[in-house]
C-alpha positions in Angstrom: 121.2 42.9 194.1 118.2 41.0 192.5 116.2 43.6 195.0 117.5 46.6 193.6 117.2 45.3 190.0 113.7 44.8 190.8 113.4 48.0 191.9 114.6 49.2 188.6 112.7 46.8 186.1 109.6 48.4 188.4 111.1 51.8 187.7 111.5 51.5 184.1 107.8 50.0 183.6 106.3 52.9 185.7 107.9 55.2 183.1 107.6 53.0 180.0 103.8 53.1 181.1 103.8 56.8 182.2 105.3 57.6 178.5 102.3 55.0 176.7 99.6 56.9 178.6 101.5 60.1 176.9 100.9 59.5 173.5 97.3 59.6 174.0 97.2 62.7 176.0 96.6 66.0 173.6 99.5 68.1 172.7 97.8 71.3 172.3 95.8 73.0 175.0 92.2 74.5 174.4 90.4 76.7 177.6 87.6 78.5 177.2 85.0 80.4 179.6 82.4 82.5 178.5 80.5 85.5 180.8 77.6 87.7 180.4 78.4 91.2 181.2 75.9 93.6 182.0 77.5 96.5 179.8 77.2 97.3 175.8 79.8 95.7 173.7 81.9 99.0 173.2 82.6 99.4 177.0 83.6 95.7 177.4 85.7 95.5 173.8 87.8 99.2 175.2 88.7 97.5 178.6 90.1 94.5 176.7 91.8 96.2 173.7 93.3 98.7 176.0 96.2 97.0 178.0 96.8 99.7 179.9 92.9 98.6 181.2 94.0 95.3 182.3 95.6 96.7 185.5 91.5 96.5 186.6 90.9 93.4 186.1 93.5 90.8 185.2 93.7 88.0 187.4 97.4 87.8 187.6 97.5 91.7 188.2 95.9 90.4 191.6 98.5 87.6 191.6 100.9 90.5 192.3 100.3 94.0 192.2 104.4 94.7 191.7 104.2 92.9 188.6 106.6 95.5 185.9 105.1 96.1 182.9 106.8 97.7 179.7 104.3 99.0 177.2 104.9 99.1 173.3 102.6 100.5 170.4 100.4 103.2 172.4 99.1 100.4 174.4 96.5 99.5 172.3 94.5 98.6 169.4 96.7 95.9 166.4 100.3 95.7 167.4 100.3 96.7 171.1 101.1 94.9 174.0 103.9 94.9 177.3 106.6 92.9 178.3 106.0 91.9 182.1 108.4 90.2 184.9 107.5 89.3 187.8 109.0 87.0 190.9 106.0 85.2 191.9 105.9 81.2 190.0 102.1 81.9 188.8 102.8 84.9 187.1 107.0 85.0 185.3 108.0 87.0 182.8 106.6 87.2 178.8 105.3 89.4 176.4 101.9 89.8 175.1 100.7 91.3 172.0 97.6 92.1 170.3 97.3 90.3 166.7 94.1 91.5 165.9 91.6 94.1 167.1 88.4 93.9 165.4 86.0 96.6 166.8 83.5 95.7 168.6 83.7 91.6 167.6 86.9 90.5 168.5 90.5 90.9 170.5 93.4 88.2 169.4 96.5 88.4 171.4 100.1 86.1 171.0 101.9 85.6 174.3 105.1 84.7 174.5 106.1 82.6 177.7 110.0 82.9 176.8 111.2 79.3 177.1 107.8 77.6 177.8 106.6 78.3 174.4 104.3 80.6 172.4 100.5 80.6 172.6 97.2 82.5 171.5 94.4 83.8 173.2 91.5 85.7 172.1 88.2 87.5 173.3 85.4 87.6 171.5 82.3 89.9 172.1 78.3 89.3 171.0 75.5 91.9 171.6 73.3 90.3 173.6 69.7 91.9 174.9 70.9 92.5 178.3 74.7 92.9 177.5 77.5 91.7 176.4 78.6 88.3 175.8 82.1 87.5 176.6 84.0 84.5 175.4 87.6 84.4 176.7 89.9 81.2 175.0 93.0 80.3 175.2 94.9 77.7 172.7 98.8 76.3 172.7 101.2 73.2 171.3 103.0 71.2 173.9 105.1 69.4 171.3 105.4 65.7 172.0 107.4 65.9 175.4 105.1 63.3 177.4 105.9 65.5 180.9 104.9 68.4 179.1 101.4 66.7 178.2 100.9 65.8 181.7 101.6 69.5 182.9 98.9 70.4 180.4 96.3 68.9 182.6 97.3 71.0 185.2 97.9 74.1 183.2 94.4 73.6 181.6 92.4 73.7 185.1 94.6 76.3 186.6 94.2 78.7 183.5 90.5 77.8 183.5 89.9 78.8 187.1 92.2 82.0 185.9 89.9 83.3 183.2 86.6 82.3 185.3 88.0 85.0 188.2 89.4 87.3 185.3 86.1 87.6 184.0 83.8 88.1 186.8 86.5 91.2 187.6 85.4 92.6 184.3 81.6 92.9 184.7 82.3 94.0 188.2 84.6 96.7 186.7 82.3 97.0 183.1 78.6 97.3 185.3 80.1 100.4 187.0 81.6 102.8 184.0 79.7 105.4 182.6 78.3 105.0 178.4 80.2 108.4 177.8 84.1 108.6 179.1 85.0 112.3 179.3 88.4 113.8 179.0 90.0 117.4 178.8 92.8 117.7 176.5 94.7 120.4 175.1 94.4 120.5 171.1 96.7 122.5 168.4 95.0 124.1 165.5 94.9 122.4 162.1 93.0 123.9 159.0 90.4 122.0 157.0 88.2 123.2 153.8 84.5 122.5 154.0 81.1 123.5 152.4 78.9 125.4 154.7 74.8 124.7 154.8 71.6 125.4 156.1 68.6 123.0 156.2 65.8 121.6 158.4 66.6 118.5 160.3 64.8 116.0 158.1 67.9 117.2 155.6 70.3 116.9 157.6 71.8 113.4 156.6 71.3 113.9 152.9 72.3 117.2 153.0 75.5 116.0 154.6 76.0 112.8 152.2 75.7 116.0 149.2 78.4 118.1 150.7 80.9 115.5 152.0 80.6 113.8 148.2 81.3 117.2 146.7 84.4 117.9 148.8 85.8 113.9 148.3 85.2 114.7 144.6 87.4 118.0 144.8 90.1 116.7 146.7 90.1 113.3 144.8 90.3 115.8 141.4 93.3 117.7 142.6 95.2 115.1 144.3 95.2 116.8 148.3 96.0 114.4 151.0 93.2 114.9 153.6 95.4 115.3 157.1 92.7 113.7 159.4 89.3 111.9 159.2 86.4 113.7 158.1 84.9 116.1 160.6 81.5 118.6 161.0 81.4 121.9 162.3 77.9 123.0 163.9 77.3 126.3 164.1 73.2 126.5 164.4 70.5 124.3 165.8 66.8 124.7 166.9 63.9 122.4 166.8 63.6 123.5 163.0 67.3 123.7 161.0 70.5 123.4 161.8 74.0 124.7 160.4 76.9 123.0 159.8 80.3 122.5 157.6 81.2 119.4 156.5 84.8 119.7 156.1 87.9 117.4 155.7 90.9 118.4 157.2 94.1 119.2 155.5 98.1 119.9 155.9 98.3 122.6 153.0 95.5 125.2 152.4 94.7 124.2 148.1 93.6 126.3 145.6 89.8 126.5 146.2 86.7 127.3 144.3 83.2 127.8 144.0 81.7 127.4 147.5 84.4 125.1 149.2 85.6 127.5 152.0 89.0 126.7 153.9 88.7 127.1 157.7 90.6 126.5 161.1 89.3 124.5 164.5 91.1 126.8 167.0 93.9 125.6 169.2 92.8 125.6 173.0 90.7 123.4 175.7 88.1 120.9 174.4 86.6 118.4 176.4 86.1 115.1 174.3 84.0 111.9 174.3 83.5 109.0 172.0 80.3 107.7 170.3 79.4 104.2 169.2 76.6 103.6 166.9 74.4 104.9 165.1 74.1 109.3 164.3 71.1 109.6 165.0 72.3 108.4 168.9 74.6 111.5 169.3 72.0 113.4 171.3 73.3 111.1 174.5 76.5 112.3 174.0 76.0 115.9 173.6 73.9 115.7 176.5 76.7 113.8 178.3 79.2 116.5 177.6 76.8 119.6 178.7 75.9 117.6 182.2 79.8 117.4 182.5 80.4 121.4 181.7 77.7 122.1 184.4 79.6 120.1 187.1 82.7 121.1 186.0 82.3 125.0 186.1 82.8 124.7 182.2 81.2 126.6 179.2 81.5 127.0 175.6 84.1 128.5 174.3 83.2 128.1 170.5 81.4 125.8 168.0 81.2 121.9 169.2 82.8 119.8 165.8 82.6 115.6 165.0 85.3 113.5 163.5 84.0 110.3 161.9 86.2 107.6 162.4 83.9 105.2 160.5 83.1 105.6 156.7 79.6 104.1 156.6 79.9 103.8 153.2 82.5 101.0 153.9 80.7 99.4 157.4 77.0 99.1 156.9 76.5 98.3 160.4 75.6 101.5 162.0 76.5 99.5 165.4 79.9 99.4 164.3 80.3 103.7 163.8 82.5 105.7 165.6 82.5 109.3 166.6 84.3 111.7 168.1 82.7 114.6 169.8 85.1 118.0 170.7 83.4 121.2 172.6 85.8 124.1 173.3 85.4 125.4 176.5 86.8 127.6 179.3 86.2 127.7 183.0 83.2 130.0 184.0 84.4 133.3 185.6 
């Protein structure tokens, strides 16, 4: 008997000393690894912010490739994310969703572990010379259960190891897509009232600033609810002038005056790409689209248009912009 009671005074010091040690362990867990990836910040931030992107590159999509995934909120951008389950131990079940998406700076997601807890991670992108700069952090509370402070040691160096191999997925996935993604969609017609003009090209961007104020100044006057972001219809261009429409789309054709026209983009076959940065950039991603009509037996089927998702008026940084390019086309005969 004294045996097994020393056996239990050893017991209950081991843990007495075991819960001690606790209370100076952290409760809250902070991993963070940081990557240079050979691709501009746009292509890294749309791989990230796009869930339905991680499929490429997330190391616990390696873990195990039957992992279900339920996707809510389009998938992407503020407010999206997916419910997953999966039988293997390093992977579970949870839900992850996007907090915040700040083009092209910054991705905050909550995950939610089900009974282990709620966390935060983030990603966070900086324009570098030769890239991208990617920091990928993860922070959490353990509460004060001592066990659970011990598993955070573990849990740190495992998730650690997890974001190191998550990361070196995405510059071998980032170093390999092209500047310009290209897709063919079908689009419905929607009608729009503009201002036509003709100038040379040093003109073009006041000329455009002019005509888009004029328009914001109409519809602002008679209270019309623009349906869509402003776009620009090009009808003309040499090495001398070009011809365009600023227009701004709308639901109900208004009462219209003076040299504010209303017009229709036709419904039909457009292949589409997305521009970031500055306008005067655009050239790359015309030129993208034509080398994409040439392989794909594709030509013009009308006037090419822009939609300007960025009001520069309200981000400065011309880094920061983001177009929309559309070309109406039809397959050569």
């Amino acid at each position: 008997m004294k045996i097994l009671g020393k056996i239990l005074l050893f017991i209950v010091i081991i843990i007495g000393i075991i819960i001690v040690i606790s209370f100076f362990l952290p409760r809250k867990i902070h991993v963070e690894r940081t990557k240079q990836i050979d691709a501009p910040s746009h292509i890294v931030f749309n791989q990230v912010n796009d869930l339905h992107n991680w499929d490429k590159w997330s190391p616990w999509q390696q873990i195990d490739s039957a992992m279900e995934k339920i996707y809510f909120g389009e998938g992407k951008g503020k407010g999206a994310g997916f419910e997953w389950k999966s039988e293997h131990p390093n992977v579970g079940n949870g839900k992850i969703e996007i907090s915040s998406s700040v083009f092209p700076d910054s991705v905050i997601t909550q995950i939610n572990f089900g009974d282990q807890g709620i966390a935060n991670a983030y990603h966070v992108f900086n324009e570098t010379d030769s890239g991208t700069s990617v920091t990928w952090g993860f922070n959490s509370d353990l509460g004060g259960n001592p066990f659970a402070k011990y598993m955070g040691l573990i849990i740190n160096k495992k998730i650690g190891a997890d974001y190191e191999k998550g990361l070196n997925s995405l510059q071998n996935l980032c170093v390999h897509l092209p500047e310009y993604e290209i897709i063919e969609k079908e689009m419905e017609t929607f009608s729009y009232i503009g201002i036509k003009t003709r100038c040379n090209n040093d003109e073009i961007a006041l000329k455009m600033g002019e005509t888009y104020n004029e328009l914001m100044g109409y519809v602002i006057e008679n209270n019309i609810e623009p349906f869509n972001a402003p776009i620009c219809i090009y009808y003309y261009y040499d090495t001398l002038q070009t011809e365009f429409e600023a227009a701004i789309p709308v639901a109900k054709i208004p009462k219209l005056k003076g040299n504010i026209k209303a017009g229709k983009i036709p419904s039909g076959k457009y292949i589409k790409t997305i521009h970031y940065g500055p306008y005067d950039q655009l050239i790359n991603a015309y030129e993208a689209l034509q080398a994409y009509m040439n392989k794909n037996g594709l030509k013009m089927a009308g006037m090419p248009w822009e939609k300007y998702k960025t009001d520069p008026q309200k981000e400065p940084d011309s880094k920061k912009w983001i177009t929309n390019i559309y070309f109406p086309v039809k397959s050569i005969e």
